[in-house]
Backbone bond lengths (Angstrom), bond angles and torsions (degrees), N, CA, C in turn:
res aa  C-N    CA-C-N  psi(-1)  N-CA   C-N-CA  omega(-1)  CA-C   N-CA-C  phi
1 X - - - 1.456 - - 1.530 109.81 -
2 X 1.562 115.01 142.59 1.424 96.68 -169.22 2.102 99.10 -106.06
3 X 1.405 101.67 -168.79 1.308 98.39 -173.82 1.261 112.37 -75.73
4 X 1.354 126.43 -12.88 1.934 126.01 -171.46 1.723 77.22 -93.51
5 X 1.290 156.91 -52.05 1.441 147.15 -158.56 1.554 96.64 -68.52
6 X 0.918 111.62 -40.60 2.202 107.09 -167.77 1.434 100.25 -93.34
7 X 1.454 126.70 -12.79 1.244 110.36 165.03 1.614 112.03 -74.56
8 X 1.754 108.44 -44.32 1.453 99.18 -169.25 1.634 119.79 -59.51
9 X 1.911 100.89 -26.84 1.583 94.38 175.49 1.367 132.97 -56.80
10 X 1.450 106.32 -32.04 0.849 128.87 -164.44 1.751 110.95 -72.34
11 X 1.650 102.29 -26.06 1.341 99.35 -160.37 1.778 99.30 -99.16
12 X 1.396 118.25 -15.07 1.114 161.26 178.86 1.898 103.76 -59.84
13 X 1.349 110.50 -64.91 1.481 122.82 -143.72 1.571 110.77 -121.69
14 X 1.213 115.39 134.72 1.670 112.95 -177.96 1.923 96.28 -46.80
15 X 1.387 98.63 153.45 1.143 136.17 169.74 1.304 117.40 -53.42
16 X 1.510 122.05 91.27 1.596 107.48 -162.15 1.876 111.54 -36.51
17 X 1.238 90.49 -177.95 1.540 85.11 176.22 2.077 96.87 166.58
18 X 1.354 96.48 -134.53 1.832 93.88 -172.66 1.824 100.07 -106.35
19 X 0.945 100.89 169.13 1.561 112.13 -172.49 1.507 100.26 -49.02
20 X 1.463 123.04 148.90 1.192 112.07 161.91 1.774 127.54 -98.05
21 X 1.184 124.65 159.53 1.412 138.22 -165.91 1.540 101.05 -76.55
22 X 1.394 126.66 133.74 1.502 131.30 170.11 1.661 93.75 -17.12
23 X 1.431 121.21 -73.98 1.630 127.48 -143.49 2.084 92.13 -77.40
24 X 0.997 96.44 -13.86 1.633 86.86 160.00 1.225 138.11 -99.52
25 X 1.218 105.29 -11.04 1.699 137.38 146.68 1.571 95.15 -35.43
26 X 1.684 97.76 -107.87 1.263 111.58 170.87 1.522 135.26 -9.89
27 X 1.418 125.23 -49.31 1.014 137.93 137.17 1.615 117.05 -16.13
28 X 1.502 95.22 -84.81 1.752 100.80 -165.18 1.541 93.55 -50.11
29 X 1.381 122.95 -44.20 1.472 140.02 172.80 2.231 108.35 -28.13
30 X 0.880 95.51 -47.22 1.335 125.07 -163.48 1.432 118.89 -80.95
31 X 1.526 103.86 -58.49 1.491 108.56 165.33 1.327 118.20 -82.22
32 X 1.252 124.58 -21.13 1.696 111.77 -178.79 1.591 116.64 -99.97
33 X 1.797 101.51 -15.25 1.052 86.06 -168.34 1.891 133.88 111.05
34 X 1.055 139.01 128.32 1.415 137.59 -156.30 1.753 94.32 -71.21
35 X 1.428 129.75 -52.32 1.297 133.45 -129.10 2.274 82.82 -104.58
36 X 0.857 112.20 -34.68 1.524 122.27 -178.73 1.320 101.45 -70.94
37 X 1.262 117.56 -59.07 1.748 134.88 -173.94 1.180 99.00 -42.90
38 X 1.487 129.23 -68.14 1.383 122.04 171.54 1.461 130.74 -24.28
39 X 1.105 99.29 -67.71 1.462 99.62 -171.52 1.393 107.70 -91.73
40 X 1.760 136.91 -2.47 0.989 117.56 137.44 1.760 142.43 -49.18
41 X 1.933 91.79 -29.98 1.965 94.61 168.47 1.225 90.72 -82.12
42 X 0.974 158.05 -35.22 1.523 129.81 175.24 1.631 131.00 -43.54
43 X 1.693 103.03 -37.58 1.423 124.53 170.17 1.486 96.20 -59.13
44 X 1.447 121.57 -73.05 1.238 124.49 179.55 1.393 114.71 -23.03
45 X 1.500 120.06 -60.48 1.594 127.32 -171.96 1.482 104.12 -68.27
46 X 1.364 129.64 -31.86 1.625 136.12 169.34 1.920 99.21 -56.09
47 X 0.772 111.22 -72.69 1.506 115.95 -169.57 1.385 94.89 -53.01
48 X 1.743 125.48 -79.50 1.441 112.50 -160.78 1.293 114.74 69.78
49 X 1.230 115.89 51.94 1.527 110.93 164.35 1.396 103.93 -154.65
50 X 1.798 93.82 151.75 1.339 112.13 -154.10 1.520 126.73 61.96
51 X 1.393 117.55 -101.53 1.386 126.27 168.28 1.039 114.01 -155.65
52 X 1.906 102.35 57.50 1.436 95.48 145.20 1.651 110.49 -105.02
53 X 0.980 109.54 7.41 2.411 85.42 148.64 1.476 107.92 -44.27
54 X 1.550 104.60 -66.13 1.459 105.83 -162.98 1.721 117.82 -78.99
55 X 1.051 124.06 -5.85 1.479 123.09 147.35 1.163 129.98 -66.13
56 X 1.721 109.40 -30.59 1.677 110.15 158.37 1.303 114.36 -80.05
57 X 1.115 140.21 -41.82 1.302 137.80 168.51 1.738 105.45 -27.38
58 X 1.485 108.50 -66.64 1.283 106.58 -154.12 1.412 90.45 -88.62
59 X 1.251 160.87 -13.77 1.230 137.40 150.17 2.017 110.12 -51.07
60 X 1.091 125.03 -46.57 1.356 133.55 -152.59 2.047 87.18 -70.36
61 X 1.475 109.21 -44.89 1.036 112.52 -166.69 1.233 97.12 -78.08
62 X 1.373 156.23 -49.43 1.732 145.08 159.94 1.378 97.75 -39.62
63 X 1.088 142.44 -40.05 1.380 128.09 175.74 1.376 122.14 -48.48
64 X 1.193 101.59 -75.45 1.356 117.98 174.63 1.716 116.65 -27.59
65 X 1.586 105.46 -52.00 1.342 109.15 170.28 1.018 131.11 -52.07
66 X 1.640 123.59 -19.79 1.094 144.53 -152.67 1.596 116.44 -74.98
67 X 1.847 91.08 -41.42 1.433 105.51 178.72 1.480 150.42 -50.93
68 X 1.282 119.60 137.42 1.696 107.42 -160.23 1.698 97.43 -88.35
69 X 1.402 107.96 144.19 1.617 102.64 -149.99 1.414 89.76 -138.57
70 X 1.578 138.28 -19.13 1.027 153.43 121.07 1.579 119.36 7.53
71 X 1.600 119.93 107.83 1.333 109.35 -173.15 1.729 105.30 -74.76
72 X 1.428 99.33 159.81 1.632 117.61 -166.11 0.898 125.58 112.17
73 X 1.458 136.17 -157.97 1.101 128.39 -125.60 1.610 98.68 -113.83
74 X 0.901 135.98 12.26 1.679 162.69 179.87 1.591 117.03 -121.38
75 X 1.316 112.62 6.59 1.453 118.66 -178.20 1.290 110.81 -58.85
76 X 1.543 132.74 135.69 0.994 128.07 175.59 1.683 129.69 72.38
77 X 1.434 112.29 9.10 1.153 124.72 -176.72 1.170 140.59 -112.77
78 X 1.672 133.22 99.27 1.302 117.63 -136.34 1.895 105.47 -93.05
79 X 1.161 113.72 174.74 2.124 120.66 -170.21 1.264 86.38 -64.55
80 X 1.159 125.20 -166.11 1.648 148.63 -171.91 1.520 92.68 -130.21
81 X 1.696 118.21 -39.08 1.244 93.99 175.58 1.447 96.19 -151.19
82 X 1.691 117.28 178.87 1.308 112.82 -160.49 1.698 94.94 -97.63
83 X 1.280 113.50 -2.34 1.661 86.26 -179.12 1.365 133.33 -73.37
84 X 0.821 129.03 132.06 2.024 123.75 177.47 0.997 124.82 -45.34
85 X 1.679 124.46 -15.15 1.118 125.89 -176.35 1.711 94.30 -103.20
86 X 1.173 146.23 -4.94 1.247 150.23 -154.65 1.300 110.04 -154.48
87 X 1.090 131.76 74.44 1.662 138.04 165.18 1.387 117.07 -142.21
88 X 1.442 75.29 76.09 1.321 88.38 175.69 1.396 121.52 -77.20
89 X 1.617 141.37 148.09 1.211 126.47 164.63 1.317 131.54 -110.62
90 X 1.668 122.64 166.60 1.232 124.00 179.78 1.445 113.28 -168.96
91 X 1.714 103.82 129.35 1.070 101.05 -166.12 1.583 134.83 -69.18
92 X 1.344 110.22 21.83 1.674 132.36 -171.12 1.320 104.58 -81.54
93 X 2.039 113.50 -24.48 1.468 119.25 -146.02 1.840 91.43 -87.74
94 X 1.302 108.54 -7.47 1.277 113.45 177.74 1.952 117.05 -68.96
95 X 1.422 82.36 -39.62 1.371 70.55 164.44 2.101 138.06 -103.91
96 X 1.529 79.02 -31.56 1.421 93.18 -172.48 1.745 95.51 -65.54
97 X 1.083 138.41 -29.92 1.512 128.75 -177.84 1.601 102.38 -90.75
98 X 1.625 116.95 -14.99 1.364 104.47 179.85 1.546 111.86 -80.96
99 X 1.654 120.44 -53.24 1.292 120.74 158.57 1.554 116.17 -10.65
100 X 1.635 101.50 -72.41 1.406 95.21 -176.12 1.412 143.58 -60.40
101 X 1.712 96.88 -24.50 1.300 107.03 163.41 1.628 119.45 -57.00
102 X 1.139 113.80 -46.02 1.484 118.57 169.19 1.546 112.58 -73.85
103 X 1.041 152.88 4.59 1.161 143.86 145.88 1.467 104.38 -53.95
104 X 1.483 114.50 -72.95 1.610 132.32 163.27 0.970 101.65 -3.97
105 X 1.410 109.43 -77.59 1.808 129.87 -147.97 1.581 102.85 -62.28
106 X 1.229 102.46 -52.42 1.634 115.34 -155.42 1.691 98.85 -84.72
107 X 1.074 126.20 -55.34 1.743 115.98 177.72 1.517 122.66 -108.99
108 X 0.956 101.16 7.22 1.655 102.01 168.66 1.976 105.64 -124.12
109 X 1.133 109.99 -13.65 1.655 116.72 -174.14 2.025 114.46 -36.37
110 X 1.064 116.52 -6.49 1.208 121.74 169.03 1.480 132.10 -99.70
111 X 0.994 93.05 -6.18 1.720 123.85 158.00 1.083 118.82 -81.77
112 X 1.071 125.51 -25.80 1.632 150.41 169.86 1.281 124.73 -64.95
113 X 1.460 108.22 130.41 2.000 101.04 169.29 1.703 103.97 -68.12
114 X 1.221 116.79 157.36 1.333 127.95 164.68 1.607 110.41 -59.61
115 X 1.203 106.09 -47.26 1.485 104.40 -173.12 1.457 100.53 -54.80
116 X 1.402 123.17 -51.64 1.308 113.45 -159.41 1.573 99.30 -91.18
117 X 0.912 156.66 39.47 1.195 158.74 110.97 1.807 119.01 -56.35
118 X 1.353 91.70 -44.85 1.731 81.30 -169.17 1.967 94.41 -87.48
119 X 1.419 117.22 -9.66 1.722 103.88 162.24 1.273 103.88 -89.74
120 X 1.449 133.47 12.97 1.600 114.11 154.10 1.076 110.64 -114.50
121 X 1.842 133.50 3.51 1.241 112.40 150.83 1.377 106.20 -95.69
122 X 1.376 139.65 28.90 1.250 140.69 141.79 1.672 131.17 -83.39
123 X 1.105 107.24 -35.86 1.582 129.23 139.96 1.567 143.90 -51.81
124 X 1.547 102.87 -31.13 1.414 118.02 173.15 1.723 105.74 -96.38
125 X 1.382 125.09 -20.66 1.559 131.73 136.60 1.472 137.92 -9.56
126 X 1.651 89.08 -64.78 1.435 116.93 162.65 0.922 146.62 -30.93
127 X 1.775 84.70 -81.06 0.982 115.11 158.46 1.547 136.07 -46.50
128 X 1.017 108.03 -43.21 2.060 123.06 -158.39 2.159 80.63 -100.32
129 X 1.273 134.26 -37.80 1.636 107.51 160.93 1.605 122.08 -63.63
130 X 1.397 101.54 -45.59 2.027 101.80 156.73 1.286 101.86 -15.02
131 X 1.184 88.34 -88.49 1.409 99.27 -156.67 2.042 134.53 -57.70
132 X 1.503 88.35 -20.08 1.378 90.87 172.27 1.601 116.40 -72.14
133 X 1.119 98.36 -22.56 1.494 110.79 163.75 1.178 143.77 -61.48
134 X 1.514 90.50 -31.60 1.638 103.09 -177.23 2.018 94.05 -94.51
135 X 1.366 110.76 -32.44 1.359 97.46 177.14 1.658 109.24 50.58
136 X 1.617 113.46 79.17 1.377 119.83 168.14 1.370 103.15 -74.58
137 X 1.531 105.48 156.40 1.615 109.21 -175.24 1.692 101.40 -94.46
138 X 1.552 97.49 131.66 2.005 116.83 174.79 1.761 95.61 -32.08
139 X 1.131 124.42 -55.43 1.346 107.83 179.42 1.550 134.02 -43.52
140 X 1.645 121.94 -33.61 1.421 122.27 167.52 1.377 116.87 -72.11
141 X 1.244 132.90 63.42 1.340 154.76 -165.48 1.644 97.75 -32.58
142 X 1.321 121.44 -94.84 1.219 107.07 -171.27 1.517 122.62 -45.99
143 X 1.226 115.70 -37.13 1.897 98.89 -174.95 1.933 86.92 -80.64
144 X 1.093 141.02 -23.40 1.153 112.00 178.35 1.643 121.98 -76.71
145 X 1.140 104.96 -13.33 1.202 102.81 -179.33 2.003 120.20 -78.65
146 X 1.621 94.05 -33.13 1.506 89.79 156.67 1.259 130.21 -87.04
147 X 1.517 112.69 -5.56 1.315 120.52 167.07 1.606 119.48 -61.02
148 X 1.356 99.90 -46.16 2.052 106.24 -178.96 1.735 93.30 -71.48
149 X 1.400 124.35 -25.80 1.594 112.33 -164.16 1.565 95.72 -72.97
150 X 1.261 105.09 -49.48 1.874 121.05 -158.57 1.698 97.51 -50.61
151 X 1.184 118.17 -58.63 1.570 132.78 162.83 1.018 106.00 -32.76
152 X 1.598 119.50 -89.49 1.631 111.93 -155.08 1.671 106.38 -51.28
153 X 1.082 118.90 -51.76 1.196 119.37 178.89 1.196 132.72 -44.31
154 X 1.135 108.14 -50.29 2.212 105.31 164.22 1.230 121.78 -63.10
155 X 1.549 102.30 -42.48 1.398 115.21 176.37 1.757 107.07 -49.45
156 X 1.463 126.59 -44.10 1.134 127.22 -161.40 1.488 97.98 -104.96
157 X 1.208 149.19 -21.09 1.165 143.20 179.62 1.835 106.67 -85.91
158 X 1.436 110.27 -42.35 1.251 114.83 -167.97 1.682 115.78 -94.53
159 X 1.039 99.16 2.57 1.693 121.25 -154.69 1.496 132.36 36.14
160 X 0.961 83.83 58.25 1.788 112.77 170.37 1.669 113.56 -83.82
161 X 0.888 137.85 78.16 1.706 152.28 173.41 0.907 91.28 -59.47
162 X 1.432 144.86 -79.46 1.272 118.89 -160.20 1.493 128.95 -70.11
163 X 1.147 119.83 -6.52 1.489 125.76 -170.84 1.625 95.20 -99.41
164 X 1.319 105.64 -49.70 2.021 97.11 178.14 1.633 93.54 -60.15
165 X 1.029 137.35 -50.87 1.794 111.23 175.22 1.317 141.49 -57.21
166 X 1.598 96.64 -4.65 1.485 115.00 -178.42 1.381 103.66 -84.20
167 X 1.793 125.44 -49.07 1.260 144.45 144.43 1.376 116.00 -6.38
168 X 1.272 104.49 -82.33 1.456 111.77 -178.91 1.441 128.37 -64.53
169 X 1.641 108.98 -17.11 1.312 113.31 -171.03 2.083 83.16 -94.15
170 X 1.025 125.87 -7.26 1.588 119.20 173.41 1.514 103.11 -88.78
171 X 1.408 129.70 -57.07 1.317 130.54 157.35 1.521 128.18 -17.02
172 X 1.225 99.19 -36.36 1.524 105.53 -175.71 1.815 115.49 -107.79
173 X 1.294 103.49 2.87 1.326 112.97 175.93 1.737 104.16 -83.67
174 X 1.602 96.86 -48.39 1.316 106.36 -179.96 1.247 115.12 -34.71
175 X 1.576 101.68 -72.79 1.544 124.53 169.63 1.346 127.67 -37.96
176 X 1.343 124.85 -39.11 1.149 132.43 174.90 1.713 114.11 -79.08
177 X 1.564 106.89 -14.15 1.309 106.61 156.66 1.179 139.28 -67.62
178 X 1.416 94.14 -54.28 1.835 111.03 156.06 1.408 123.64 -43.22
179 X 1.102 112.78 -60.19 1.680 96.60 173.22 1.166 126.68 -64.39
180 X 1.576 133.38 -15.69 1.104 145.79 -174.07 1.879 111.13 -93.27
181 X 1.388 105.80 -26.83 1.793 108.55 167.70 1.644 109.20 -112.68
182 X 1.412 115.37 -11.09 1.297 119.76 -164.88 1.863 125.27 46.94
183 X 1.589 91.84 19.69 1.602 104.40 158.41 1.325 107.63 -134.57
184 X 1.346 107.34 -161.36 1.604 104.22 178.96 1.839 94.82 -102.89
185 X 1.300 131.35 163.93 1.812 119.29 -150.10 2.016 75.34 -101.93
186 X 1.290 120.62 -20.03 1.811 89.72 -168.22 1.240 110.32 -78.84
187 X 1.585 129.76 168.94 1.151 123.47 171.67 1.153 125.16 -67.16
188 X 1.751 111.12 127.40 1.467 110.13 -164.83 1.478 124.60 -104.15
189 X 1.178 111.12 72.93 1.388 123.38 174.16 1.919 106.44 -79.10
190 X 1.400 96.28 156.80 1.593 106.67 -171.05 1.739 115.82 -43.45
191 X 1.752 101.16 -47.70 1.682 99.30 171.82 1.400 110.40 -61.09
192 X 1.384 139.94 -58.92 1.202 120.03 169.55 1.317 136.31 -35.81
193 X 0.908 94.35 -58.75 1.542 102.04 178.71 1.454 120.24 -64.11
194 X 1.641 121.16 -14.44 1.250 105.70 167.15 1.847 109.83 -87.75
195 X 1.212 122.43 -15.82 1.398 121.52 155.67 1.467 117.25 -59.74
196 X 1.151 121.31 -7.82 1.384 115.28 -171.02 1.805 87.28 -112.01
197 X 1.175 129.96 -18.70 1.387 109.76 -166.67 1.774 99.25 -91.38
198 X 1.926 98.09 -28.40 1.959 83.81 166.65 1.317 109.05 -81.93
199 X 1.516 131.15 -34.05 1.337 104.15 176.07 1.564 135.91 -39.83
200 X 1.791 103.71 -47.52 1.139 105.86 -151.47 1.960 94.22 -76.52
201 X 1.736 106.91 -28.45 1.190 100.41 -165.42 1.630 113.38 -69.42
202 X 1.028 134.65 -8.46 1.586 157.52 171.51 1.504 102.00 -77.95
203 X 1.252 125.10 -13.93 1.358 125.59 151.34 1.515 118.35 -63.60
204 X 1.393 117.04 -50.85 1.395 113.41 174.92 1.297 128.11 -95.94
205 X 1.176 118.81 -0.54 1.932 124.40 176.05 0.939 127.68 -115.29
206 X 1.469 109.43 -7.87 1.794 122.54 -170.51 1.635 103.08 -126.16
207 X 0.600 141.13 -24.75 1.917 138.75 176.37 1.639 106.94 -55.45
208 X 1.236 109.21 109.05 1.322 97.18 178.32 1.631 126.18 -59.29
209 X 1.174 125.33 -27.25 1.492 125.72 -170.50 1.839 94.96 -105.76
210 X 0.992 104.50 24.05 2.083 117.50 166.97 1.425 102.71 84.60
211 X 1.326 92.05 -168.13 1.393 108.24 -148.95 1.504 113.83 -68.38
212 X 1.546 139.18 136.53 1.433 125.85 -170.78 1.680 122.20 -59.30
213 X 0.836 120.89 79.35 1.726 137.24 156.72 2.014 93.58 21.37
214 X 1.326 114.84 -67.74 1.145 129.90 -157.39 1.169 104.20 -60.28
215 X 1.302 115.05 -60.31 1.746 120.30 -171.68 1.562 104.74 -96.93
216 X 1.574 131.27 -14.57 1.288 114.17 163.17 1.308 136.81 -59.60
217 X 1.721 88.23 -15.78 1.834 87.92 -157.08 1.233 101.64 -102.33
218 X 1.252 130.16 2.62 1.360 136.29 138.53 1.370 150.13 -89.30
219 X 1.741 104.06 -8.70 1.201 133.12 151.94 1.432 118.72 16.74
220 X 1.724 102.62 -82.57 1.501 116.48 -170.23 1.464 115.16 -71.69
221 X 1.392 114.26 3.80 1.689 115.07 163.25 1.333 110.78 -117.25
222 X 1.553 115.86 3.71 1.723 100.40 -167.48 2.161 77.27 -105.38
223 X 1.439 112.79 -11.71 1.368 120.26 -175.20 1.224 107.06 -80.22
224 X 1.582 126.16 -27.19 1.357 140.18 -177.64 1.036 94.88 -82.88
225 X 1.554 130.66 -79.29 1.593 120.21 -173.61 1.201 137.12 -42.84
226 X 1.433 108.40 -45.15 1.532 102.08 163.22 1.070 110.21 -54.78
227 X 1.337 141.69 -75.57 1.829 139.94 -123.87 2.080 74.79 -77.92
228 X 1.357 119.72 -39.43 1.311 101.76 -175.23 1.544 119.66 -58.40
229 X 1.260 120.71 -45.93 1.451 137.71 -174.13 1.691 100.81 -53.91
230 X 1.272 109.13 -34.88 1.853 90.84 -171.09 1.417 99.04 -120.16
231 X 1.648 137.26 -15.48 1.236 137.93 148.40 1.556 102.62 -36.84
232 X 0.911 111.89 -72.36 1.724 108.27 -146.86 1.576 101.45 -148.74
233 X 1.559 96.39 103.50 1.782 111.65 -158.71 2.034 98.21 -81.49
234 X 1.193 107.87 -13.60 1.426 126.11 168.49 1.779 120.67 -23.45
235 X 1.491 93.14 -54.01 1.127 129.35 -118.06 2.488 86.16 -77.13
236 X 0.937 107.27 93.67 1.742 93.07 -178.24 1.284 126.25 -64.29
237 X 1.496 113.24 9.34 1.422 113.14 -154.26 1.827 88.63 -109.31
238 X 1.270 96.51 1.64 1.727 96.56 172.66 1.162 118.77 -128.03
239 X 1.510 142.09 151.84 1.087 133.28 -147.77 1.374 116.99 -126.98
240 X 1.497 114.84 7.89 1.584 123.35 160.80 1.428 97.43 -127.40
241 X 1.230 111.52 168.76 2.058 128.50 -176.05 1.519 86.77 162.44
242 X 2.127 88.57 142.98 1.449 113.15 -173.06 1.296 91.19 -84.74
243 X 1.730 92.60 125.00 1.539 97.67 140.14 1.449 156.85 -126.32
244 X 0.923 160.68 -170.46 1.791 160.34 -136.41 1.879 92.64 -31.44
245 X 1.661 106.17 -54.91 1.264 122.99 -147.02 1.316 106.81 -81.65
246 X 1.622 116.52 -39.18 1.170 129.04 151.87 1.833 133.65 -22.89
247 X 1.519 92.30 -69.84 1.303 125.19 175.87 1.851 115.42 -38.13
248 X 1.181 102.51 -35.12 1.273 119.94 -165.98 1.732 91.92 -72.17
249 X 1.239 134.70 -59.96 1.235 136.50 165.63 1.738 124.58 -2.33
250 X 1.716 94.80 -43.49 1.891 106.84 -170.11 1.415 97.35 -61.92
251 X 0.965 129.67 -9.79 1.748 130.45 173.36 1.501 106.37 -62.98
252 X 0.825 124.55 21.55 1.198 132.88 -142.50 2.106 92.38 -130.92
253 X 1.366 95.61 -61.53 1.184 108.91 -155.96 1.163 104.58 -79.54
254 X 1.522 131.47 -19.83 1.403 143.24 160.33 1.762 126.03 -64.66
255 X 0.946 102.39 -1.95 1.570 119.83 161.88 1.405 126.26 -83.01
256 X 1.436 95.77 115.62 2.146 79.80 -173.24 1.335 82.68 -97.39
């Protein structure tokens, strides 16, 4: 880890310290939020000190609980936040909290109790049939892009064949967009586009049976277009770039 990565955790993540209590769970649960919480225990499992393993644990495991498991049209989809008066839903939380769960799972999973591993590959289940259901359209770039990851990945970790083909057949929609606009088609303002730079990169480091065929093998132009599209909005040879109204979005990215 270098010194700009352990500073940001640091500036990022409670203050190591002693395990926390269920109702301080809840808490961190409470103030940050379902979709933040995530990938804050992930920070936790990056740092590893003191006891934050087990502060991510027991956040990851309130998560998990969290989920609507209920057949219909909300299957697999966790609140935005834990209060009762505020749970609200949306079907994005399917992915952006599923991703993170598999970050967890997949490179920190030894940090992990067993138990709560096999209730987040019971949870990430759910989730990744949710979603084949809901079938977001290749055009909403960032949720599609964790949409084809969330898929291939259960499908191939859990052995789900038909759902990793559902994955890949979304993977390649993406892709087939890109070459056809030579950007990505959603609007690419800075917050998007940094969901699209972890989505797409969770295409090649996190798939257990490697990197997705569809979007790898175009990689080094869907890698060019982006960093071009919000590098340098100049640029005519591309056919989306943020602008004025756009811009306003990075407020976004300054929120831990």
């Amino acid at each position: 880890m270098t010194q700009l990565e352990a500073e940001l955790l640091d500036f990022l993540l409670p203050a190591p310290g002693a395990v926390w209590t269920p109702a301080q769970t809840q808490a961190f649960l409470g103030q940050k939020g379902t979709r933040s919480a995530v990938y804050l225990a992930v920070g936790l499992l990056i740092r590893n000190q003191q006891s934050d393993a087990a502060r991510a644990a027991a956040v990851l495991e309130a998560l998990v609980g969290l989920q609507k498991r209920e057949p219909g049209e909300w299957y697999g989809v966790w609140p935005g936040s834990t209060s009762q008066k505020d749970r609200k839903l949306d079907h994005n939380w399917r992915e952006f909290i599923g991703v993170g769960l598999i970050v967890a799972r997949e490179r920190y999973g030894k940090l992990l109790p067993k138990a709560l591993i096999e209730k987040i590959d019971a949870a990430l289940l759910v989730a990744a049939d949710g979603d084949v259901h809901r079938n977001v359209s290749p055009e909403y770039t960032n949720i599609a892009l964790m949409s084809a990851f969330l898929q291939e990945w259960v499908g191939a970790r859990l052995t789900k064949p038909e759902i990793a083909a559902k994955g890949a057949e979304k993977a390649k929609q993406v892709t087939d967009l890109f070459n056809r606009f030579r950007t990505f088609t959603e609007d690419n303002s800075p917050t998007y586009g940094g969901v699209d730079a972890m989505g797409l990169a969770r295409h090649g480091d996190a798939l257990p049976r490697g990197p997705s065929q569809s979007l790898w093998a175009v990689h080094p132009r869907l890698r060019y277009g982006h960093g071009a599209v919000h590098g340098d909005h100049r640029r005519s040879d591309l056919l989306a770039h943020p602008g004025q109204k756009n811009c306003a979005r990075t407020v976004g990215l300054a929120q831990p």
